[in-house]
ChimeraX commands (.cxc) that place a marker at each C-alpha (Angstrom):
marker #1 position 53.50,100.05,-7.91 radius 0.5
marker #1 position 52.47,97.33,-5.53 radius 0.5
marker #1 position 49.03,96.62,-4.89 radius 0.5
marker #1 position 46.72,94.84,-2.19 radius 0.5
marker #1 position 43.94,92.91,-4.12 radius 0.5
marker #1 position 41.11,91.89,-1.56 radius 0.5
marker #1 position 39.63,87.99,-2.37 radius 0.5
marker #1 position 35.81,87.14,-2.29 radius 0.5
marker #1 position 34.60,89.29,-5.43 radius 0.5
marker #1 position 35.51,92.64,-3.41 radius 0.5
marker #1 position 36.77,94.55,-6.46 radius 0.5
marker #1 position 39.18,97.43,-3.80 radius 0.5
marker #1 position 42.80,97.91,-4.67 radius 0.5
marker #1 position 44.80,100.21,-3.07 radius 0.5
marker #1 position 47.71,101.05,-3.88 radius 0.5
marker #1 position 50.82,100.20,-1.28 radius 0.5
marker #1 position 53.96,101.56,-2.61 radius 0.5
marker #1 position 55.25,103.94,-5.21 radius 0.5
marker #1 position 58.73,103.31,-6.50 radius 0.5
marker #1 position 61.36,105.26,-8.86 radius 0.5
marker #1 position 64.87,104.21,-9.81 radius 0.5
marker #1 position 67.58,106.77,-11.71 radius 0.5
marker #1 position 70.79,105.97,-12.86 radius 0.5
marker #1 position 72.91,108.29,-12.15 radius 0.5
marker #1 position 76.88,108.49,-12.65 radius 0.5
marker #1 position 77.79,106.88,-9.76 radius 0.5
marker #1 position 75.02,103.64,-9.65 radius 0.5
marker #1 position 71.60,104.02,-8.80 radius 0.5
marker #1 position 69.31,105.63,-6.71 radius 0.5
marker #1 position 65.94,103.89,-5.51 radius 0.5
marker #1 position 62.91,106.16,-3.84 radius 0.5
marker #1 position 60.55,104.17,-2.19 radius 0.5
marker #1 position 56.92,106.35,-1.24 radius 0.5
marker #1 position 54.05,105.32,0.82 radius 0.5
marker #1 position 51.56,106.49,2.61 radius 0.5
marker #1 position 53.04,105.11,6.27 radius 0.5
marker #1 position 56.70,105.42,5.65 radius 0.5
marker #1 position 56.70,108.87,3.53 radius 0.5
marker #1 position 59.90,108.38,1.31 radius 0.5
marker #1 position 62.69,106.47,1.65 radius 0.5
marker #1 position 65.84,106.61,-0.69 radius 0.5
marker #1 position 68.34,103.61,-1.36 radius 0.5
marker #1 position 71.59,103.92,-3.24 radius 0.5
marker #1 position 74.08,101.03,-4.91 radius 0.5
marker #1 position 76.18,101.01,-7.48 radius 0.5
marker #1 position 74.39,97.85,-9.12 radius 0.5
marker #1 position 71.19,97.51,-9.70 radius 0.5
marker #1 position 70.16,93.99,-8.90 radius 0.5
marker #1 position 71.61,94.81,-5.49 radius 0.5
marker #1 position 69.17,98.19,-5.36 radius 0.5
marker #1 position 66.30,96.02,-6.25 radius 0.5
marker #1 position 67.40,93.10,-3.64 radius 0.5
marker #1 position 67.31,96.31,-1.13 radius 0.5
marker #1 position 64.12,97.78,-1.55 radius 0.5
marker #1 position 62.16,94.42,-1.68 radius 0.5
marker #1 position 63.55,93.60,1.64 radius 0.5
marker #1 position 62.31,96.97,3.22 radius 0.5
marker #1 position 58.95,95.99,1.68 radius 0.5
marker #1 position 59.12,92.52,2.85 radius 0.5
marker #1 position 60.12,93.70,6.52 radius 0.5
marker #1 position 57.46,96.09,6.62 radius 0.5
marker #1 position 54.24,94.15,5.24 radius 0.5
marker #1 position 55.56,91.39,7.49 radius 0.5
marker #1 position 55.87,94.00,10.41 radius 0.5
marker #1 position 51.96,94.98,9.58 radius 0.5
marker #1 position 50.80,91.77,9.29 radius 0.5
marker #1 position 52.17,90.88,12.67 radius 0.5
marker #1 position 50.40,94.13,14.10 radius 0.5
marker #1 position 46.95,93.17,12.29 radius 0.5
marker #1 position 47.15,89.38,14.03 radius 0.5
marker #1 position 47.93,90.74,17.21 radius 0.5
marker #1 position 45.39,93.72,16.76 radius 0.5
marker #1 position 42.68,90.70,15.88 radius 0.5
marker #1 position 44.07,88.77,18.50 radius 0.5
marker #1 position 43.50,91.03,21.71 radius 0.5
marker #1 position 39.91,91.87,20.19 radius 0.5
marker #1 position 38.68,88.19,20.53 radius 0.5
marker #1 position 39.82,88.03,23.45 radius 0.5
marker #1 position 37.76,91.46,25.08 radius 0.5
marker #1 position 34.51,89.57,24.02 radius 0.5
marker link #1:1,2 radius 0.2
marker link #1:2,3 radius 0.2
marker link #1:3,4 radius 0.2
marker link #1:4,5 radius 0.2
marker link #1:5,6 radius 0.2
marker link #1:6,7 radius 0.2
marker link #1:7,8 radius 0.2
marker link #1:8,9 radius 0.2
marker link #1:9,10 radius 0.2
marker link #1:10,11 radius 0.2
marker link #1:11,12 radius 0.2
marker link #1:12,13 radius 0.2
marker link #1:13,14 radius 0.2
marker link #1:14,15 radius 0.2
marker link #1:15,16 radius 0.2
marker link #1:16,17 radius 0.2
marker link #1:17,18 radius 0.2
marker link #1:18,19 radius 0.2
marker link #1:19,20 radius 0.2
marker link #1:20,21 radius 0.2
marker link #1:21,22 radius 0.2
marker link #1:22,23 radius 0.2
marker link #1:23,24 radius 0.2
marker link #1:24,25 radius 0.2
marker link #1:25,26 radius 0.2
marker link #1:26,27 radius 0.2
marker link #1:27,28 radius 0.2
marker link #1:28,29 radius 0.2
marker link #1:29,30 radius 0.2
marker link #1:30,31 radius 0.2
marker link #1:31,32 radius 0.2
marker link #1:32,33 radius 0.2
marker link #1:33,34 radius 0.2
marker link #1:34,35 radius 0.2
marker link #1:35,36 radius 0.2
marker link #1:36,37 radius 0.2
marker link #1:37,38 radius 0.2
marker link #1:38,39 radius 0.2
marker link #1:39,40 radius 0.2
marker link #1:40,41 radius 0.2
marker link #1:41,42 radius 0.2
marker link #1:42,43 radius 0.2
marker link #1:43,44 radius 0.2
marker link #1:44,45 radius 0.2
marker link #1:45,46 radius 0.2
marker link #1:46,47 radius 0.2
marker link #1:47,48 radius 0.2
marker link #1:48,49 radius 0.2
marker link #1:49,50 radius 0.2
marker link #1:50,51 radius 0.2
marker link #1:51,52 radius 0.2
marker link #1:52,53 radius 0.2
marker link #1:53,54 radius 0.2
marker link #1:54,55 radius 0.2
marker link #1:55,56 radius 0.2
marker link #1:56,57 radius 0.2
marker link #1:57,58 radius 0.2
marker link #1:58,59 radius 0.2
marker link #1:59,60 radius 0.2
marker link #1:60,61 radius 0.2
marker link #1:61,62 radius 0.2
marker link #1:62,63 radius 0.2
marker link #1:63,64 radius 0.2
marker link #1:64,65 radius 0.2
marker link #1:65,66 radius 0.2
marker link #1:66,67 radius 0.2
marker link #1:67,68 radius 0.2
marker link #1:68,69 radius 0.2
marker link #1:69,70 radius 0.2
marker link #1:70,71 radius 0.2
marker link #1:71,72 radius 0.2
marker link #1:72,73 radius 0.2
marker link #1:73,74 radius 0.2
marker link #1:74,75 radius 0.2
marker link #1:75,76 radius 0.2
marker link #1:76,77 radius 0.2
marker link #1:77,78 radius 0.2
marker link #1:78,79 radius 0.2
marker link #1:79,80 radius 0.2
view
């Protein structure tokens, strides 16, 4: 599980991202749940490669929210 920790004594964690990996016969299967994305399933035949996979979909998307939070923050500064 991946979590969000917020700083300045708030004690809220939430959690981001649910993962489970099976090995199967032919590699491995990766399913990826959360609460925007629903459920997303990765497959490889290795499993550093599965892992190298599914932290790039997290990376994209945290980086994709981010992004909308600064421009979010952005256009309200400017409407005051």
């Amino acid at each position: 599980m991946f979590y969000i920790i917020q700083e300045e004594g708030y004690n809220m964690e939430e959690t981001l991202y649910n993962i489970e990996i099976h090995k199967g016969d032919n590699g491995f299967l990766g399913k990826l749940f959360s609460d925007v994305d629903g459920v997303k399933e990765f497959k490889n035949e290795y499993l550093d490669q599965l892992l190298r996979d599914i932290t790039l979909d997290i990376q994209l998307a945290l980086d994709e929210f981010s992004n909308r939070t600064t421009e979010y923050t952005e256009t309200q500064e400017t409407h005051r």
